[in-house]
Each structure stands twice: as structure tokens, then as C-alpha cells.
N, C-alpha and C positions, 0 to 999 in steps of 0.2 A: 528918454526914449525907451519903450519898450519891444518887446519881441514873444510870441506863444509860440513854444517849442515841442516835439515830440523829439527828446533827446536824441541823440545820434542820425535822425530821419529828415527832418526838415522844418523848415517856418512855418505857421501855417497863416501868421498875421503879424503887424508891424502897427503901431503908435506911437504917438507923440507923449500919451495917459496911459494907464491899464486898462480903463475903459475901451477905447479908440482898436489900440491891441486885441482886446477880445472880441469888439466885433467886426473887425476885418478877419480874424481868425472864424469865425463862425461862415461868414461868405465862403471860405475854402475847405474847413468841414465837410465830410460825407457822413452817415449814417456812422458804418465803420470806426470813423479815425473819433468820432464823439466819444469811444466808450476805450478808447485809450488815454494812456497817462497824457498831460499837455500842461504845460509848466510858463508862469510867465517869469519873464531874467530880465531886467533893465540893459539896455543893449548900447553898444557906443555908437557915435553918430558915425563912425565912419560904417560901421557896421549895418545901422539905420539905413544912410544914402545907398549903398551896396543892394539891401532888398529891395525897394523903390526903382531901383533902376533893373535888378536882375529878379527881382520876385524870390518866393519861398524855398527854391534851388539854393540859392546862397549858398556857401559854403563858410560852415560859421564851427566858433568853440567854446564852449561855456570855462569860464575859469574863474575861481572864488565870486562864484552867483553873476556874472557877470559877461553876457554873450557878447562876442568878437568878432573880426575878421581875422585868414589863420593868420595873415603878415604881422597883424597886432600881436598877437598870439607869441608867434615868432622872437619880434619885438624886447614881450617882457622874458619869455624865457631865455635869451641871447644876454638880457642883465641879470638875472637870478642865477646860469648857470657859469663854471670856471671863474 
């Protein structure tokens, strides 16, 4: 599962491919946001279900190449830190 990101900002598209990802992200593209950075991150499935159901608003966090939910997020930093 993938995700096209404009870091810290938002989703702008969601797939199953890279392919699928980039053109759902192009549906939500404006002129604008075309000539910004936009980054595709292989994304977790819970992560995945989460845009589907809430759209490009998500509330998401990339960590080692890898976009999240922040509970995930949470998660692995609750085992890595103490």
C-alpha cells in the first residue's frame, strides 16, 4: 500500500500500486500543489484504511520511509524508547 505525500501537509492520494497512488493523488492536485515537493512512502494498512475512510486530512507520520498512523507511530517509539 502506498500514500503521495507533501510532507508535513497532507495526502494527496492513496493505492494499493504506485501507479493507483499517483493517480488518485493527481484527482486532488491543484495547479499549485503540482509544483511542490510530493513524495510517494509505502504506507501501513492501518494507515491505508484510515485515508479511505477519513481522506487526505489523515493524520499521518513518516518514519524510516514508512508512513503511519500516529498510535502506530506511538507504538514503535513506546519499544525503542526506556
Amino acid at each position: 500500500m502506498f500514500a503521495v505525500i507533501q510532507e508535513d501537509v497532507a495526502i494527496f492520494g492513496s493505492g494499493l500500486t504506485p501507479e493507483e497512488a499517483w493517480e488518485d493523488a493527481k484527482e486532488w492536485m491543484d495547479k499549485d500543489e503540482e509544483d511542490e515537493p510530493m513524495s510517494l512512502v509505502e504506507c501501513t494498512e492501518s494507515l491505508y484504511q484510515e485515508i479511505q475512510r477519513n481522506g487526505g486530512g489523515t493524520v499521518f507520520v513518516v518514519h524510516n520511509n514508512l508512513a503511519q498512523t500516529w498510535a502506530e507511530f506511538e507504538e514503535v517509539s513506546d519499544d525503542i524508547c526506556c
